[in-house]
C-alpha positions in Angstrom: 344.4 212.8 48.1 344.5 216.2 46.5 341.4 217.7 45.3 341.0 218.6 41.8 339.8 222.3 41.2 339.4 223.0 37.0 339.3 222.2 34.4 341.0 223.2 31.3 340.7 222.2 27.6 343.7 223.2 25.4 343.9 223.1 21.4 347.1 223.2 19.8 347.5 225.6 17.1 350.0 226.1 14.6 348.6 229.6 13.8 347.9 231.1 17.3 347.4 234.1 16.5 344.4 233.2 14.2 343.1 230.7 16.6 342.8 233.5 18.9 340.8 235.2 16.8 338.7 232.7 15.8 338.2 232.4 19.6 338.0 236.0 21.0 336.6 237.5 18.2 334.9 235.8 15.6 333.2 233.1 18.6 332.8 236.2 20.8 334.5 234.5 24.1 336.1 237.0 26.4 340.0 236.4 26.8 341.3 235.8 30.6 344.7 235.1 30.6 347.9 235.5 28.1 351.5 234.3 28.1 353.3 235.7 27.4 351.8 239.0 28.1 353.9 240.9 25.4 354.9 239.7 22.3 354.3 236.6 20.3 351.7 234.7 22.7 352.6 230.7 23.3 349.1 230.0 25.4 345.4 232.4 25.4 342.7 231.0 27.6 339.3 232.1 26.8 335.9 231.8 29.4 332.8 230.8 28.3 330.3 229.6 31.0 332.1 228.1 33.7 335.0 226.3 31.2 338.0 227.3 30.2 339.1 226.9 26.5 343.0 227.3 25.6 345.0 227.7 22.8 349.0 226.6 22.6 351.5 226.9 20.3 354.2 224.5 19.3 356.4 226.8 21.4 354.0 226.7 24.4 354.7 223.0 24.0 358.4 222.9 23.9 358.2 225.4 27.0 356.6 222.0 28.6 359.0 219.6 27.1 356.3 218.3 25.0 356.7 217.1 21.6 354.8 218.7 18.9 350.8 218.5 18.6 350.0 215.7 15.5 346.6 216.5 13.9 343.3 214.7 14.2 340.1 214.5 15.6 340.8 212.4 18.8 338.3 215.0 20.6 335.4 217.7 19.9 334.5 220.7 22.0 331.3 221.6 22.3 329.6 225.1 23.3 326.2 225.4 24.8 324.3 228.0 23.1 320.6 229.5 23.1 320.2 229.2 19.5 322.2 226.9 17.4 320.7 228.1 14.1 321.4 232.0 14.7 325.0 230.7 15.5 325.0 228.8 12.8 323.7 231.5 10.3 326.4 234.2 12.1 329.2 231.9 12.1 328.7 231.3 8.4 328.5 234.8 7.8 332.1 235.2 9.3 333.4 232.9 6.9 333.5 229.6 9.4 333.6 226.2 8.0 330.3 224.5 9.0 330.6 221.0 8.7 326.7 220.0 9.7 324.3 222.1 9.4 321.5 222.5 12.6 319.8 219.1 13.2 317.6 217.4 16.2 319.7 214.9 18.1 317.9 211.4 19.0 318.2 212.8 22.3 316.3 216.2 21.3 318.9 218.0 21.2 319.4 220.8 18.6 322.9 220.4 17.5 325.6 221.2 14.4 329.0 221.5 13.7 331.6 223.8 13.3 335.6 223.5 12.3 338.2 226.2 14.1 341.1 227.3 11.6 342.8 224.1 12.6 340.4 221.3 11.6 339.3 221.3 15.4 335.6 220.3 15.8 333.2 222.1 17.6 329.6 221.1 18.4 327.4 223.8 19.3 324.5 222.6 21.1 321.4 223.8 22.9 318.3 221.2 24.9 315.2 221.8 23.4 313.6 220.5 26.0 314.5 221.5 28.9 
């Protein structure tokens, strides 16, 4: 059997270009790969940690034969941080959309939620203990 080696999470944009910069700059993560690299971009791949977070366009799924992305929330991302609550009070700063503000998890977990320019949601998490 062939042995899986990464994982990648992909978000369909309709905008990539602002979902990159929602990404690269306003989330901070550093951009690793680009495709096309010159001109109008159809996939961006972003690191943060040990994952790998990319963005496609409706062209970057044509190129695949795909058909086009339909909106939703059939998933969430969610990005460890060291402190939710200074995220949270940056991110709002930047003109985010928060849609929870920081709370304790019944797990103990210190958690809220964010929305990318596309309706995507994003937990940002960090354990309190531990």
């Amino acid at each position: 059997m062939a042995t899986f080696l990464k994982a990648l999470v992909t978000i369909y944009s309709a905008d990539i270009r602002r979902a990159a910069d929602f990404y690269g700059r306003v989330l901070g993560l550093a951009e690793t790969y680009r495709f096309p690299k010159d001109g109008e971009p159809e996939h961006i791949e972003f690191n943060v940690g040990g994952a790998t977070i990319a963005v496609s366009s409706p062209a970057g799924l044509r190129s695949h034969g795909m058909p086009p992305a339909t909106p939703g929330h059939p998933f969430e991302l969610g990005i460890k941080t060291d402190n939710v609550d200074a995220a949270v009070g940056e991110l709002r700063l930047a003109g985010v959309a928060i849609l929870k503000d920081p709370s304790v998890s019944t797990a103990g977990n210190r958690y809220a939620y964010i929305a990318d320019p596309d309706g995507n949601w994003i937990s940002l998490y960090q354990n309190v203990n531990g």
